[in-house]
N, C-alpha and C positions, 0 to 999 in steps of 0.2 A: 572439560565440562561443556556439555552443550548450553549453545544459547537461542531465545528465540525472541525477536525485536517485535512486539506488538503494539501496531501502527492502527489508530481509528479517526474517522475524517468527518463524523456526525456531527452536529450541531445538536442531537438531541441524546441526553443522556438515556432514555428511557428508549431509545432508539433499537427496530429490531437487528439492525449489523453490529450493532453494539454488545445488543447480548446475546445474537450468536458468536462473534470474538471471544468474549469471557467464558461461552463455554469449552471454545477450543484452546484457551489457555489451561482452562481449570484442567481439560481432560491430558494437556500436553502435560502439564507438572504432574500429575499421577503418571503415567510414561516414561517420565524424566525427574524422578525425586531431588537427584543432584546437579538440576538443570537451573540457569539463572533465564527472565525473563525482563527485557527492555522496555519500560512502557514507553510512546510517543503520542499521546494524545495532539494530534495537529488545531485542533479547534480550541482547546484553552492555551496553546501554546502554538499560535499560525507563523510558518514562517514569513520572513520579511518579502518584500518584491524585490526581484532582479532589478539593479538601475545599471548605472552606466559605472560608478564606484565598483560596483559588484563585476561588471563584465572587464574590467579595465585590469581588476586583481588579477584575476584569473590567468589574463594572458603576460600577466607580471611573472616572473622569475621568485620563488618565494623570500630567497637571498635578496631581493633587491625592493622587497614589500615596502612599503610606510606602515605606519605601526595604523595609518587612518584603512588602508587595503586589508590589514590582517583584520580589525577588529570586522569590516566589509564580508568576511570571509568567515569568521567565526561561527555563524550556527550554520553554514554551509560544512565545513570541518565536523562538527557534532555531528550532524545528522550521517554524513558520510561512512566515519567510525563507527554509526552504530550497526550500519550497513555490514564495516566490513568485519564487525565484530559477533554479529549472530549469523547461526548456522541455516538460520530456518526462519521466515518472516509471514504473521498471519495479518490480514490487511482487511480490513472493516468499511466497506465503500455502499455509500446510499445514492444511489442512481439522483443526478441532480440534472434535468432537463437534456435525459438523454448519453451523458456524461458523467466524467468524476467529477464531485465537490471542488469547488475553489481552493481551498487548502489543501487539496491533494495536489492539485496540479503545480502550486507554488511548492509545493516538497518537492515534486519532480525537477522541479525547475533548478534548485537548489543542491541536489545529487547529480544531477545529471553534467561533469566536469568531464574534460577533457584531463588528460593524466591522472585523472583520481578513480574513474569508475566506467573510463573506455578511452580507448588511442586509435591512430588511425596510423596505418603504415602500407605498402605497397599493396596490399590485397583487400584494404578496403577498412573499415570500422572494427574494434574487436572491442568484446568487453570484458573491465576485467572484476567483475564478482561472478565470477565463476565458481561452482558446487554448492550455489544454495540453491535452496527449494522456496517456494511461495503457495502460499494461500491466499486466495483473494474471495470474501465474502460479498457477493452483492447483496443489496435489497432494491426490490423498485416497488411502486404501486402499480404498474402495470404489469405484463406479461411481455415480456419484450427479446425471449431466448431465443436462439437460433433454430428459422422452421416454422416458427408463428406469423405470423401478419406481420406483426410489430417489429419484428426480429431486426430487420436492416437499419430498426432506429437506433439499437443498440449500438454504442459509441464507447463505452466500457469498457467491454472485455478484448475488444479489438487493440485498444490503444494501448490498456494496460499492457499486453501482449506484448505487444511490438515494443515498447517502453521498457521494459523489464528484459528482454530480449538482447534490447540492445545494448543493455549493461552486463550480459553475459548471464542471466539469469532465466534460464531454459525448462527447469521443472518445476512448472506453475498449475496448480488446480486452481479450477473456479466450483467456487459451490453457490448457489442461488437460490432468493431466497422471490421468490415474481409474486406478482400478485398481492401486496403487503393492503394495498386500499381492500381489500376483504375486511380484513382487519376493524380500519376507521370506521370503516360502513357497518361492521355488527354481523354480517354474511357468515362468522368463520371468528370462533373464537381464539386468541392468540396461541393459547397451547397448543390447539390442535393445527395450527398453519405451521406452527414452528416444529413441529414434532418430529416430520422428518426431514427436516433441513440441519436437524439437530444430527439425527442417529447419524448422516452423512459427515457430520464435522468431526466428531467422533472416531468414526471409523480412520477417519483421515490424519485426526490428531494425536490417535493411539501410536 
């Protein structure tokens, strides 16, 4: 049964990466009739902050955990399962000064384990989610793609990139959604800005 982990990191429900995600869920479940689908809302359920409890687990032996290290470790473990449990991951990300959202970076933070989701051995870093695919949805209120003016402020799709990369997760489309302040300002009604950032999700999530 295919599975697919829908991950969203807005603070705003009414948000445009919001419901472009839900359309490429809706359009994945017509695709995938007998497919299960993960929600992770990061923003009503934020992970916790890395401390020193957290880093201390990690490099614990699981056999040799405190039951205070395991519980340390426990939504670290969720998130990780759900990682290695869906085939296919669509990602909802609102450009937050340049970058991902705070709650995204504290889930990277949180996946991002040594023997859980990459190892390191004579040739260097490997990772191991290997054969999924990703979607990563931006929004910005600017214009900030690669090739504009702006483009080098763009701190997103690079990191993501590399981030995801380096968990062995190598077929990644980005789909973007620039210029959303059209929108606020009244310039560009939402249906017609979204319209074809839609047919592109679509195509993608068919």
């Amino acid at each position: 049964m295919p599975t697919l982990l829908h991950l969203d990191s807005s603070p705003l429900e009414s948000s445009i990466s919001r419901e472009l995600t839900r359309e490429f869920v809706k359009t994945w479940k017509a695709a995938h009739p007998d497919g299960a689908v993960i929600e992770r809302d990061l923003v009503a359920h934020p992970p916790a902050l890395i401390d020193a409890i957290w880093v201390g687990s990690v490099h614990t032996p699981e056999s040799a955990r405190t039951s205070e290290q395991a519980a340390a470790l426990a939504i670290s473990d969720q998130l990780i399962a759900e990682l290695e449990t869906a085939d296919e991951y669509i990602l909802g990300v609102a450009m937050h000064n340049f970058s991902v959202p705070s709650v995204l970076k504290l889930w990277i933070d949180q996946i991002a384990r040594h023997g859980r989701t990459f190892t390191y051995d004579e040739s260097g870093a490997e990772g191991l989610l290997k054969g999924k695919k990703a979607t990563i949805v931006i929004a910005s209120g600017g214009v900030y793609e690669v090739g504009t003016p702006a483009g080098a402020m763009n701190f997103v799709e690079p990191y993501l990139k590399a981030v995801l990369g380096f968990l062995g997760i190598t077929d990644v489309k980005f789909v973007t959604a620039s210029g959303a302040s059209q929108v606020m300002r009244g310039t560009i009604d939402r249906a017609t800005f979204l319209q074809p950032v839609l047919e592109q999700l679509r195509t993608v999530a068919a």
